[in-house]
C-alpha positions as CSV (number, residue, x, y, z in Angstrom):
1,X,0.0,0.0,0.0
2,X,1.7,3.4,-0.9
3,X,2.0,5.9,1.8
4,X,-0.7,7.9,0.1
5,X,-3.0,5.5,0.3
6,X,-2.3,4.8,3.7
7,X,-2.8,8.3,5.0
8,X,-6.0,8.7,3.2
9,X,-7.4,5.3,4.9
10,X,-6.1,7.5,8.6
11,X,-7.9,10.2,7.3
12,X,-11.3,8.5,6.2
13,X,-10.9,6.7,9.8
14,X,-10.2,10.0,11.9
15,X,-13.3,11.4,10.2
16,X,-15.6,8.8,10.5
17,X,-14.5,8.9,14.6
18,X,-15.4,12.1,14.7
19,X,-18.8,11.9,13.1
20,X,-19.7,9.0,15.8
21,X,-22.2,9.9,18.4
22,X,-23.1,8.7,21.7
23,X,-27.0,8.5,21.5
24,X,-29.0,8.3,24.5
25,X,-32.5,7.8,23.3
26,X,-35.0,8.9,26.0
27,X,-39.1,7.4,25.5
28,X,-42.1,9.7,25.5
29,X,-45.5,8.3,27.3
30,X,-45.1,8.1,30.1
31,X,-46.3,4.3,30.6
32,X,-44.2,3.7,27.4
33,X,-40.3,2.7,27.2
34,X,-37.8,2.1,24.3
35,X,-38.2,-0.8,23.1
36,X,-39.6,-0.1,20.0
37,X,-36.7,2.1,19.0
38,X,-34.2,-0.1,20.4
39,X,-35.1,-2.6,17.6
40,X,-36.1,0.3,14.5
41,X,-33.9,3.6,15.4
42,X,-30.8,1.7,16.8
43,X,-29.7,-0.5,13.8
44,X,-30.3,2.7,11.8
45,X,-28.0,4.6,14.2
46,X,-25.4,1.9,14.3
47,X,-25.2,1.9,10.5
48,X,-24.5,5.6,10.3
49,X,-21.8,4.6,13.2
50,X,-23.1,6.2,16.3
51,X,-22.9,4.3,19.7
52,X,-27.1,3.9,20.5
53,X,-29.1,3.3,24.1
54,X,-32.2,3.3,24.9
55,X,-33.6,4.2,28.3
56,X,-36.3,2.6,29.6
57,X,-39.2,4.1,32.5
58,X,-39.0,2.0,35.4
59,X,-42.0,0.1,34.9
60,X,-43.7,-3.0,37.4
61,X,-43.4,-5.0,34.3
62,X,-40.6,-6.2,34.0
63,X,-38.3,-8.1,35.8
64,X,-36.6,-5.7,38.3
65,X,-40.2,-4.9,39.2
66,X,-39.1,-1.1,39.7
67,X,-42.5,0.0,42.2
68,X,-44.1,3.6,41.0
69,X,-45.2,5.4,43.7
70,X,-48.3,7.9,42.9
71,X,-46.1,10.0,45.5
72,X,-42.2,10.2,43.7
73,X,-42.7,8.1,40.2
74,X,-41.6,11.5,38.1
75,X,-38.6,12.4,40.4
76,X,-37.8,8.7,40.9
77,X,-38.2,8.5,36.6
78,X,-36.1,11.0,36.4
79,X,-33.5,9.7,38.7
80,X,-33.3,6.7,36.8
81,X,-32.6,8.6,33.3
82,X,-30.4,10.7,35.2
83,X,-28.4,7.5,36.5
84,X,-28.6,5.4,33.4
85,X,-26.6,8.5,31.5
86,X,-24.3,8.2,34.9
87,X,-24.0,4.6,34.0
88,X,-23.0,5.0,30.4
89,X,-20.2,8.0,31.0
90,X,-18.6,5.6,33.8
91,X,-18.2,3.0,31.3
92,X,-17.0,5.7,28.5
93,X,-14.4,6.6,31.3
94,X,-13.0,3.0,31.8
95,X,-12.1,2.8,28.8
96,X,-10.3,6.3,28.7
97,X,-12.9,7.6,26.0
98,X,-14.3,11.2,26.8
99,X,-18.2,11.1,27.8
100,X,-20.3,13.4,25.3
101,X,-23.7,12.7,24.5
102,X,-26.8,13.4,22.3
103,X,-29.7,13.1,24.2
104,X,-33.0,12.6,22.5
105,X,-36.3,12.7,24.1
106,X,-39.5,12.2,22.5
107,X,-42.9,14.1,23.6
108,X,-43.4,13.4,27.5
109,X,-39.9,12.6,27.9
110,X,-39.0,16.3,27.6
111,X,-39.8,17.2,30.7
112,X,-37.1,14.7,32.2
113,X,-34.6,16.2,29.1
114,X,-34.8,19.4,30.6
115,X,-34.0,18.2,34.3
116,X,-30.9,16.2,32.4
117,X,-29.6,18.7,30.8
118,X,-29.4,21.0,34.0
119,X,-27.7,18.0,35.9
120,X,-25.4,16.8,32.8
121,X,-24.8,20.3,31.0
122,X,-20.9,19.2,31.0
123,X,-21.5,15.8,29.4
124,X,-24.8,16.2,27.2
125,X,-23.1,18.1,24.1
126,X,-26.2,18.3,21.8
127,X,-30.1,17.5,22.6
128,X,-33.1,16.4,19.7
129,X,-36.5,16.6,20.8
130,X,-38.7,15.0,18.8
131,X,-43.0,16.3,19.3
132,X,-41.6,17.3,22.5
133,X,-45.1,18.1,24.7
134,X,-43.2,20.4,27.4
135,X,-46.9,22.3,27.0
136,X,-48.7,19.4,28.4
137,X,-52.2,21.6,29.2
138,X,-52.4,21.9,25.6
139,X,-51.1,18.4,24.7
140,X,-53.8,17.2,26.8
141,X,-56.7,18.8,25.4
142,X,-55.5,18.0,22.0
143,X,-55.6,13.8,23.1
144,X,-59.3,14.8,24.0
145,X,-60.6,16.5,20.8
146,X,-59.1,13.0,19.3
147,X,-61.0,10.9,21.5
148,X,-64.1,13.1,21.2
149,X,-64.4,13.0,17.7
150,X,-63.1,8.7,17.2
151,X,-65.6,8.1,20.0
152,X,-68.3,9.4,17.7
153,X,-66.9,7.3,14.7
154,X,-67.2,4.4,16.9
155,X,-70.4,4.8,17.9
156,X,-70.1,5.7,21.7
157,X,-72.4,9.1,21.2
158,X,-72.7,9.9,24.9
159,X,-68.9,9.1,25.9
160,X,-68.0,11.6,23.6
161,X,-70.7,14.3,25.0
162,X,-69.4,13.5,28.3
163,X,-65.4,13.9,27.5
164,X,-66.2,17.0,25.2
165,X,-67.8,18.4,28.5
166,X,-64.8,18.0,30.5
167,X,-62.3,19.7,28.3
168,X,-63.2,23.1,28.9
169,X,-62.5,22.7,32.4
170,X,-59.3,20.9,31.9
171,X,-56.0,22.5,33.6
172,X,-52.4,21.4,33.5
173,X,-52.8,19.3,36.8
174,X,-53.4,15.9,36.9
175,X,-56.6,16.5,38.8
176,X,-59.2,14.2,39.5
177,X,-61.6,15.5,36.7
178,X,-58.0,15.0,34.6
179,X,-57.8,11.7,35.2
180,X,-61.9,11.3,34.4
181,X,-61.2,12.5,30.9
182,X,-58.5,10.2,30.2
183,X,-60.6,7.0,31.4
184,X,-63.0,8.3,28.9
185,X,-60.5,8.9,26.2
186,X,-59.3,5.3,26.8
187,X,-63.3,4.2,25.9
188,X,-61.7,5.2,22.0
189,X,-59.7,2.0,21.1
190,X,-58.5,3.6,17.8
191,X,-56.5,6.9,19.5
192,X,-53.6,5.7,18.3
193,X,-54.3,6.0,14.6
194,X,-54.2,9.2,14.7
195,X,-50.8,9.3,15.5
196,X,-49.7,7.7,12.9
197,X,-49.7,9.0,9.1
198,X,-48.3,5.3,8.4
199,X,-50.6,2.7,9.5
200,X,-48.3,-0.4,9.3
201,X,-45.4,1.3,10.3
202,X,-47.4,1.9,13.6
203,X,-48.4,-2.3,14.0
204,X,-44.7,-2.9,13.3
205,X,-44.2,-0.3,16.0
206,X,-46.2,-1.2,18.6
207,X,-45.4,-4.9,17.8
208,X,-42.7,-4.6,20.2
209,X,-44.9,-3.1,23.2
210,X,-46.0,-6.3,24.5
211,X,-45.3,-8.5,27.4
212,X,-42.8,-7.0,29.6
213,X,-42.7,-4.2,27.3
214,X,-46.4,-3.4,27.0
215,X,-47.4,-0.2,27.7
216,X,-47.7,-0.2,31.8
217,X,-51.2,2.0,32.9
218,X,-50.2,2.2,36.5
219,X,-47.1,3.7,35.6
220,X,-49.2,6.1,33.2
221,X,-50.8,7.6,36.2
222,X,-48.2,7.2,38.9
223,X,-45.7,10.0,36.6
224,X,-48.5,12.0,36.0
225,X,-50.2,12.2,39.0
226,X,-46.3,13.0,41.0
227,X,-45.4,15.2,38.5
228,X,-45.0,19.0,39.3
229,X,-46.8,22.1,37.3
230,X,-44.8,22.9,34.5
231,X,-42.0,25.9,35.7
232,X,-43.7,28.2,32.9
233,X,-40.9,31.1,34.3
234,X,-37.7,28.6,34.6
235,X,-34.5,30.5,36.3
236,X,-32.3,28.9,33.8
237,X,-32.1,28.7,30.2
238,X,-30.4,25.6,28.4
239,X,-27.6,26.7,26.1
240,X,-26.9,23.1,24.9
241,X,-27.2,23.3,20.8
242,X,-30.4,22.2,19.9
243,X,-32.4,20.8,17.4
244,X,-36.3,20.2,17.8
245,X,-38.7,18.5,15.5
246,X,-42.1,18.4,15.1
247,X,-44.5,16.4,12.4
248,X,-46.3,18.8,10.0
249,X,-49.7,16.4,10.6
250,X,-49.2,15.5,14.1
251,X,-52.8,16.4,15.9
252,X,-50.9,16.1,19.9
253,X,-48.6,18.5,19.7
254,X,-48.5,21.6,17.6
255,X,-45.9,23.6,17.1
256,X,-47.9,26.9,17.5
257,X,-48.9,25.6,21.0
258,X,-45.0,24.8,22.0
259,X,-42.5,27.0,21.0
260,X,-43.7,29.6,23.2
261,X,-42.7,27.6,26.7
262,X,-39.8,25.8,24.6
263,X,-38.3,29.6,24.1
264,X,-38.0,29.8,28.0
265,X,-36.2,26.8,28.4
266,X,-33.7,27.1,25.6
267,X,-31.3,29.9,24.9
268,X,-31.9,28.6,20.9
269,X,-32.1,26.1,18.9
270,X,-33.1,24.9,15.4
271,X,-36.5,24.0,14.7
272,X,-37.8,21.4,11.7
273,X,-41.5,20.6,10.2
274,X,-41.5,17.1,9.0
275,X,-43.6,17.0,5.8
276,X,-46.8,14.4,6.3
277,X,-45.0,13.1,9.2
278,X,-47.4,13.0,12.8
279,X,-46.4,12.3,16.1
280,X,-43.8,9.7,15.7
281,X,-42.2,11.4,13.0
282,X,-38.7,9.8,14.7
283,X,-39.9,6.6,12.7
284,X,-41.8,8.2,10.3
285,X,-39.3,10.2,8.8
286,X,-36.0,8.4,10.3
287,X,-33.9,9.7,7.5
288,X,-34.5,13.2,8.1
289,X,-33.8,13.8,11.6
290,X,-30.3,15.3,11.6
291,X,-28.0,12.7,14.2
């Protein structure tokens, strides 16, 4: 091999290093984990070379049995994010690699992003949220206009009337007349189709959420009901490069409704519509978010 050939192969190698992430994939729900993306996003992200993982929520599901109080499951959620990160820098360490990470959160999950990157600023170097519902009032309401209108479709007339009722009246806190509306909500076995523009992308999706991995109600309500009224006047703002997406389609969470609170929590950052692409738009459009 001549030596030009050589140095162009060091080269090609010292670039391709560089490129390389260290992804740390956070799940949206809550009552969801990472699963799912574990088995669609990370053989993508391996291809391009980036290191993948996927945190989980602690979830009475699976083996470890990880108990969700009502009283601590956000805080004790976001303690275990905060940990697993802790986990993966410690091993970065022992093997005399530096530690810096791309966190990703999807919808729920950025409310424990923004705890992360207060607690991690040295080590999280960039942050993608994808449909990240940090305006969950909004977010909310927007699950109940589904529900209202799918209950119809279904035929449950008066289930609807009921849950349109409630959303008037519906705050930020999980509230008991909160947690009224979402067992009505539930009554719409369909939600879920509307948030997804690709049908069978969604049952290969969701293919995965089963068993141990099945989407966990208790802990649904457990991280909701402990978690604290959105800071809309944070003391801090997070300077960590950012880049947010949102699907064009996607009827959860708008754009219009979440800049506004997402301008208070980051100094900047970069924001994307993804063309036909709804609330998933991670899988959706997985060649267009920018890793």
């Amino acid at each position: 091999m001549s030596l030009k050939l050589f140095l162009f192969f060091v080269l090609l190698l010292n670039v391709c290093l560089l490129q390389a992430k260290t992804i740390v994939f956070l799940n949206g729900g809550p009552g969801f984990n990472s699963e799912p993306e574990r088995n669609i996003l990370g053989p993508h992200l391996n291809s391009q070379g980036h290191e993948a993982f996927f945190w989980n929520e602690p979830s009475e599901l699976r083996p470890k049995k990880e108990s969700l109080s009502v009283g601590n499951a956000f805080e004790f959620a976001t303690e275990d994010a905060s940990l697993f990160l802790k986990k993966i820098c410690e091993d970065k360490y022992t093997r005399n690699l530096p530690c810096e990470l791309t966190l990703v959160a999807h919808s729920f999950a950025v409310h424990h992003a923004v705890r992360l990157a207060e607690k991690h600023a040295t080590t999280i170097k960039e942050i993608i949220l994808i449909s990240p519902a940090i305006n969950v009032e909004d977010a909310d309401k927007n699950i109940f206009l589904v529900a209202v209108r799918g209950l119809i479709d279904e035929g449950h007339p008066e289930v609807s009337a009921e849950l349109a009722a409630m959303i008037p009246t519906s705050k930020e806190s999980f509230d008991e007349a909160k947690i009224q509306a979402f067992m009505l909500a539930t009554q719409y076995s369909s939600i879920f189709t509307n948030y997804w523009s690709d049908l069978i992308l969604m049952q290969h999706y969701f293919s995965y959420l089963k068993g141990e991995f099945g989407f966990d109600f208790k802990g649904f309500f457990a991280v909701r009901e402990s978690m604290p009224l959105v800071n809309k006047d944070p003391s801090f703002k997070i300077s960590i490069p950012t880049q947010v997406y949102f699907g064009e389609s996607d009827p959860i969470v708008l754009a219009e409704q979440q800049l506004p609170l997402l301008r208070k929590y980051f100094s900047s950052f970069d924001t994307h519509i993804l063309t036909g692409a709804k609330h998933y738009s991670h899988i959706e459009r997985l060649l267009d978010i920018k890793y």
